[in-house]
Z-matrix of the N, CA and C atoms (Angstrom, degrees):
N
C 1 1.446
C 2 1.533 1 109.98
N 3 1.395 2 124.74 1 -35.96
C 4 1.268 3 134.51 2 165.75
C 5 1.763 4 120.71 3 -31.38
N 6 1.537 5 75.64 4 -80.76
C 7 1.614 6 95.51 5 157.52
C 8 1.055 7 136.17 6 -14.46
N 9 1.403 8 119.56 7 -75.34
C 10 1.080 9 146.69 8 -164.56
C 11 1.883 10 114.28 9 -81.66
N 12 1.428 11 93.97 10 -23.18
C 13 1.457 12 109.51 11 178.06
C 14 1.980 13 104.37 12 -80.86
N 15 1.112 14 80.86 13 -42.57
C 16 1.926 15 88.86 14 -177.40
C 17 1.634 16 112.55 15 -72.43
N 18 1.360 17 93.40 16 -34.20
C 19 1.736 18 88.76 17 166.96
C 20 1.547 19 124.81 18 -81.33
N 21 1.217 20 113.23 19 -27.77
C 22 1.601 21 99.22 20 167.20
C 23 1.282 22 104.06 21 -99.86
N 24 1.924 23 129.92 22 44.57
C 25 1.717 24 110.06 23 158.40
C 26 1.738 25 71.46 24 -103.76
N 27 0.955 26 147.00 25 -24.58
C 28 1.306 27 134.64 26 169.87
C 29 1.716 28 145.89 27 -93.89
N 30 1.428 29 88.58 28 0.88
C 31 1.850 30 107.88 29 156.54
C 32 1.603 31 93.66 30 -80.36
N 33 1.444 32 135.08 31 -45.18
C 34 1.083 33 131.63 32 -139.17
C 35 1.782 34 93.75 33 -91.89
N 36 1.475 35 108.39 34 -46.34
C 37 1.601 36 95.70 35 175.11
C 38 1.191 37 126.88 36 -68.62
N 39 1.604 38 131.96 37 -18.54
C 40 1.427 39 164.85 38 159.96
C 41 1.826 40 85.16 39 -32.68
N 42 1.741 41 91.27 40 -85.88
C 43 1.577 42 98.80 41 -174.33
C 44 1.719 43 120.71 42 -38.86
N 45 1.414 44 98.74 43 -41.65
C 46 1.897 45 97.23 44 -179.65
C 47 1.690 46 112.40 45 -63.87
N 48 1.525 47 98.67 46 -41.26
C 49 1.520 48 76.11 47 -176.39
C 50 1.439 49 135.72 48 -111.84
N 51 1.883 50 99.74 49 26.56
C 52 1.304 51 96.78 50 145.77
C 53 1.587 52 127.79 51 -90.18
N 54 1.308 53 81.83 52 -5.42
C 55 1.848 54 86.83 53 172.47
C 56 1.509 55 119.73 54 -74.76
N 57 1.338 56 89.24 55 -8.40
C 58 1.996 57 81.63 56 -177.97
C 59 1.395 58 96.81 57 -117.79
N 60 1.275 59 129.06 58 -23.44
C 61 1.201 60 107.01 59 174.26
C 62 1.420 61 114.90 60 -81.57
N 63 1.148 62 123.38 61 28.80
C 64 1.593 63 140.14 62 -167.09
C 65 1.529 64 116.96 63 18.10
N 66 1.676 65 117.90 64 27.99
C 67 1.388 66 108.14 65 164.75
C 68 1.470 67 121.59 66 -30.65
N 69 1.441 68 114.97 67 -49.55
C 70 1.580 69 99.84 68 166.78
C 71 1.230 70 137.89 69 -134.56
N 72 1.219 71 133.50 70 165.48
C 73 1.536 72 120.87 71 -143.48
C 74 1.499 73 108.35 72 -87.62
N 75 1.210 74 99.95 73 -28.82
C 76 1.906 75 104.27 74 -173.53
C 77 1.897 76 92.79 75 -93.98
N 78 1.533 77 103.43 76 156.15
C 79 1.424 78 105.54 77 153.64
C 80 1.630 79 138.05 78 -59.74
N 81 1.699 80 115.53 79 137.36
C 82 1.371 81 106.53 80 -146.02
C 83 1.928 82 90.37 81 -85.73
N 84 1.013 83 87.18 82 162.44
C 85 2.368 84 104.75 83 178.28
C 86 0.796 85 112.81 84 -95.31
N 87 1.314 86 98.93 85 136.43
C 88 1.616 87 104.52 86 -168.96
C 89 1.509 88 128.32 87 -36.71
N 90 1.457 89 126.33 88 149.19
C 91 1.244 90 140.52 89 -173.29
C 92 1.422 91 132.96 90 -90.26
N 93 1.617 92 118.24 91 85.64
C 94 1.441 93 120.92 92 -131.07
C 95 2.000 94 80.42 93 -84.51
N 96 1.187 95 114.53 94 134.73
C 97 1.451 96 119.12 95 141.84
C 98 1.787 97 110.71 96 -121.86
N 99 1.517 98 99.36 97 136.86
C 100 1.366 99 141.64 98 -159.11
C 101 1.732 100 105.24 99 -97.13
N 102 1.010 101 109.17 100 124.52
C 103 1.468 102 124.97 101 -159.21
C 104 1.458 103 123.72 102 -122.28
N 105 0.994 104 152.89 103 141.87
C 106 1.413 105 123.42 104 171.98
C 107 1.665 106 107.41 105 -145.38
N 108 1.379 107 99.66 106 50.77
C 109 1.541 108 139.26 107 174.05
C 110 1.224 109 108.16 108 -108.48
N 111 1.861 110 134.34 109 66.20
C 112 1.184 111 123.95 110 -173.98
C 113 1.590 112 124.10 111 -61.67
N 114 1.375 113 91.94 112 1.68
C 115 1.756 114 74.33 113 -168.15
C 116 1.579 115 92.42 114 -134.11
N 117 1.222 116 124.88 115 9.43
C 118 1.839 117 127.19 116 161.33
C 119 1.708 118 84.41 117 -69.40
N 120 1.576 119 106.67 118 -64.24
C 121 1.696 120 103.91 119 -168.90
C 122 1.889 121 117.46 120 -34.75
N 123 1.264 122 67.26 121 -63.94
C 124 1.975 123 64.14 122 177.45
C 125 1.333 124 117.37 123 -78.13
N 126 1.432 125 142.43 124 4.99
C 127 1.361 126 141.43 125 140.52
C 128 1.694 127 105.14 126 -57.74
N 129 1.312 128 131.56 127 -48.46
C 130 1.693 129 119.70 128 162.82
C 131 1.158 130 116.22 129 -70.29
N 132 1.432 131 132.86 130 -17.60
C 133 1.763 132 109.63 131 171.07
C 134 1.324 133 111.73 132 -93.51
N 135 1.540 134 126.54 133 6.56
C 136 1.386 135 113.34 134 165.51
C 137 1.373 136 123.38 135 -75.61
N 138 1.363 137 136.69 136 153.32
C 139 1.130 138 124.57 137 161.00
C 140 1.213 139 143.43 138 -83.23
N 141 1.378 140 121.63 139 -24.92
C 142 1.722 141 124.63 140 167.64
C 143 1.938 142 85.47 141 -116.83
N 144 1.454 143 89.07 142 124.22
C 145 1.832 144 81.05 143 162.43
C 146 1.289 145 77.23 144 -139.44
N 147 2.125 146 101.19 145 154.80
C 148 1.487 147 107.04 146 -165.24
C 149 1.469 148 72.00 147 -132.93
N 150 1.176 149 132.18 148 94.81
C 151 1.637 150 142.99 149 140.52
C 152 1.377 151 112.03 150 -82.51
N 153 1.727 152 118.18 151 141.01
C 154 1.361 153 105.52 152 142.05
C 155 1.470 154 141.71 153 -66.31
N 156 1.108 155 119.12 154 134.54
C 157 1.764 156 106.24 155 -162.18
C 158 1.609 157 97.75 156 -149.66
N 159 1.130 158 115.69 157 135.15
C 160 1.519 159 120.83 158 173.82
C 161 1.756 160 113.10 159 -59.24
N 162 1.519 161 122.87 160 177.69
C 163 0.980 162 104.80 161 166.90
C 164 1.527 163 153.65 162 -62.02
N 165 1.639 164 97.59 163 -30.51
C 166 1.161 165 138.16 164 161.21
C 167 1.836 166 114.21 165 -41.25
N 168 1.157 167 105.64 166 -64.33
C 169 1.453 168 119.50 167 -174.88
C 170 1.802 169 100.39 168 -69.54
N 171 0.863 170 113.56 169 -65.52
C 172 1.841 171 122.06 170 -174.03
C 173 1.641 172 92.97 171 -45.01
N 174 1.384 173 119.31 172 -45.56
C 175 2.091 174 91.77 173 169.31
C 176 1.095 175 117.51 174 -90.55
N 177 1.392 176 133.98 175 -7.48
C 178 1.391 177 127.17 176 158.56
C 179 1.883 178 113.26 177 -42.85
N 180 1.183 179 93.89 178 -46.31
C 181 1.766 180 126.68 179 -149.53
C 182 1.865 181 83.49 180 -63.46
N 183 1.817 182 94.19 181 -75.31
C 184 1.599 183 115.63 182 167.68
C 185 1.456 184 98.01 183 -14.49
N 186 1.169 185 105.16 184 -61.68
C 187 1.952 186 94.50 185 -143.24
C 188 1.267 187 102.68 186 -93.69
N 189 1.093 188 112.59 187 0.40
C 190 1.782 189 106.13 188 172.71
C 191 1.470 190 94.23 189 -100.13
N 192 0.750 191 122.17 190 -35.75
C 193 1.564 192 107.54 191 -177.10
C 194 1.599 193 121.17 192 -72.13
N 195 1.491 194 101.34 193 -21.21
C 196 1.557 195 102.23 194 171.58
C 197 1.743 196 104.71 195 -81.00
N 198 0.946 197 131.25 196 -31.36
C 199 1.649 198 140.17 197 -173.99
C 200 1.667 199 97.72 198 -65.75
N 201 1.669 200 108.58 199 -43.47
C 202 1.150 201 90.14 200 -167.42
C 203 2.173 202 109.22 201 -87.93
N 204 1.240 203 95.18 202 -1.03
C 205 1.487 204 113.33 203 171.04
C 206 1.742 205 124.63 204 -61.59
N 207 1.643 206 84.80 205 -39.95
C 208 1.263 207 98.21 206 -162.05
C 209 2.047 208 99.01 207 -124.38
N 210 1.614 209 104.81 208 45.74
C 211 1.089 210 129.98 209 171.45
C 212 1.543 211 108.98 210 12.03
N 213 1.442 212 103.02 211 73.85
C 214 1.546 213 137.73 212 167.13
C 215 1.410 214 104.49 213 -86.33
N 216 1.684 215 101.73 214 -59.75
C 217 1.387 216 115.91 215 -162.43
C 218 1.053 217 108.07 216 -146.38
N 219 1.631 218 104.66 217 159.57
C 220 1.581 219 113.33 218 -172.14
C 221 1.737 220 103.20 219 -133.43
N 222 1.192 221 117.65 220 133.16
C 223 1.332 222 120.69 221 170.73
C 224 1.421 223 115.54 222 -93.32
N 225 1.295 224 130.29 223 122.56
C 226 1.096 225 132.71 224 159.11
C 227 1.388 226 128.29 225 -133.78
N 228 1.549 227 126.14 226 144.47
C 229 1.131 228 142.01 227 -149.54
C 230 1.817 229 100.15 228 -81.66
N 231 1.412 230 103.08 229 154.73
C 232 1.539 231 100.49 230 -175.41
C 233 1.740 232 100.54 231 -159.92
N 234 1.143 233 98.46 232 133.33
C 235 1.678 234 84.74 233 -160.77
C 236 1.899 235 99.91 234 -92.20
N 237 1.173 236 128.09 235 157.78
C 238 1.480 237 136.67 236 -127.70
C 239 2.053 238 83.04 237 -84.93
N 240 1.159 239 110.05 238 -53.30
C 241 1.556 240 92.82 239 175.69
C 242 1.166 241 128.88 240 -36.95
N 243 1.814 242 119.91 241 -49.25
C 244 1.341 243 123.73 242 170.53
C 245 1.271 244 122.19 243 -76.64
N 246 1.358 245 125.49 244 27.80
C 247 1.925 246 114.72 245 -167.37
C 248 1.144 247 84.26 246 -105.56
N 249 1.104 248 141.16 247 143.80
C 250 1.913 249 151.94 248 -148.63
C 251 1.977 250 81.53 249 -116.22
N 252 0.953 251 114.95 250 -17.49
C 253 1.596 252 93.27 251 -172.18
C 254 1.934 253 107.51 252 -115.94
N 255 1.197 254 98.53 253 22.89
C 256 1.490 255 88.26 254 166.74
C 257 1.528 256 122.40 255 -103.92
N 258 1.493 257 111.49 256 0.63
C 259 1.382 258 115.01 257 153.06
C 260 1.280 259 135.56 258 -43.84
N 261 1.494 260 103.25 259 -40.21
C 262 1.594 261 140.39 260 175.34
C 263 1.252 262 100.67 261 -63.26
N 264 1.309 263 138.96 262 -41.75
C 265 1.502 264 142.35 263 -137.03
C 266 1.871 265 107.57 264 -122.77
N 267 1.450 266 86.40 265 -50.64
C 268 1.912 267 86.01 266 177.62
C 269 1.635 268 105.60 267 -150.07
N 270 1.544 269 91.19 268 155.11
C 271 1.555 270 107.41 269 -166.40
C 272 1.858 271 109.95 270 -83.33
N 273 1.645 272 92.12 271 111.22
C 274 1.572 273 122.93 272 176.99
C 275 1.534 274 109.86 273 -109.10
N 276 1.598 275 99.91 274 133.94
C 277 1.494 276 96.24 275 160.03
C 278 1.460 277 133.11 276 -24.01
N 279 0.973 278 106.00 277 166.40
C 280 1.611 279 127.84 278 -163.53
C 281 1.942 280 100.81 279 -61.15
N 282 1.777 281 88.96 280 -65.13
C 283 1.084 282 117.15 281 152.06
C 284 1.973 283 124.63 282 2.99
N 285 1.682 284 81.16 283 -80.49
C 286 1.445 285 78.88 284 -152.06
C 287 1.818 286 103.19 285 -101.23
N 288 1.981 287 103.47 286 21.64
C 289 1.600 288 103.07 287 -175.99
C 290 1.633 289 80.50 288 -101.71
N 291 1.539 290 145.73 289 -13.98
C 292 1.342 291 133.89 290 -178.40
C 293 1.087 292 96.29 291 -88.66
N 294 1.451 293 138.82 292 -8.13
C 295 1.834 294 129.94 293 -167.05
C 296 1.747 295 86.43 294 -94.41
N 297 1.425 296 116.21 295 -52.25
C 298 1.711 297 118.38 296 -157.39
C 299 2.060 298 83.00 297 -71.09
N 300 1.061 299 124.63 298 -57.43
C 301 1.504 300 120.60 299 -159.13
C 302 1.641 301 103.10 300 -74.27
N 303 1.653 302 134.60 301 3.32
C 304 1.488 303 115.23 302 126.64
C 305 1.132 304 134.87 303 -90.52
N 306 1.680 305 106.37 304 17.08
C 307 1.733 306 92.01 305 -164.80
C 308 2.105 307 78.15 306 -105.85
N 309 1.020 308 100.90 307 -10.88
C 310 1.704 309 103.99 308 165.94
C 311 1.402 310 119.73 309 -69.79
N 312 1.080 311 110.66 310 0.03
C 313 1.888 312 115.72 311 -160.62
C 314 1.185 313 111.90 312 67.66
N 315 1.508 314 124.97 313 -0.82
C 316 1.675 315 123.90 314 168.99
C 317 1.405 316 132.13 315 -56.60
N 318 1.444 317 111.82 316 -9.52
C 319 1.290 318 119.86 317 -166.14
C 320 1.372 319 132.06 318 -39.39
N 321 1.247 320 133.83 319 129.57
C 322 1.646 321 127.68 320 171.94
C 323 1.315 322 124.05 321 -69.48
């Protein structure tokens, strides 16, 4: 939930300031971040969820759910083989850090 909160206060400032520096002329589409937390995801596309949650977490929760309301951001599921950044994070075969480092444009 952390995560996911810190990446859209920065999909969302991303989005503001290409909008003012008018890199582009039409409005930009929504800003998919990729998850591979199947069931955080569907804890934000429900609409009443009655979890206990400290205070802290319940505006995390809040504000992603309004971002994703007000099509800031989009969550979508990605299953842990294909997430290009868990190479970075935890130790995978040989294998599958040359499959994630071409789907990066890293390729050898």
């Amino acid at each position: 939930m952390i995560a996911l909160h810190s990446t859209s206060i920065e999909a969302e400032l991303l989005k503001e300031l290409l909008t003012k520096i008018s890199l582009l002329e039409k409005s930009l589409p929504v800003i998919s971040i990729h998850c591979d937390c199947r069931s955080a995801i569907d804890k934000y596309h429900q609409e009443n969820v009655n979890v206990k949650m400290n205070r802290h977490l319940k505006v995390w929760y809040k504000s992603l759910r309004y971002k994703m309301k007000n099509h800031v951001i989009a969550l979508n599921f990605v299953r842990s083989e294909k997430n290009l950044t868990d190479h970075l994070t935890r130790s995978l075969s040989s294998a599958v850090v040359l499959e994630s480092s071409t789907g990066m444009g890293l390729g050898l």
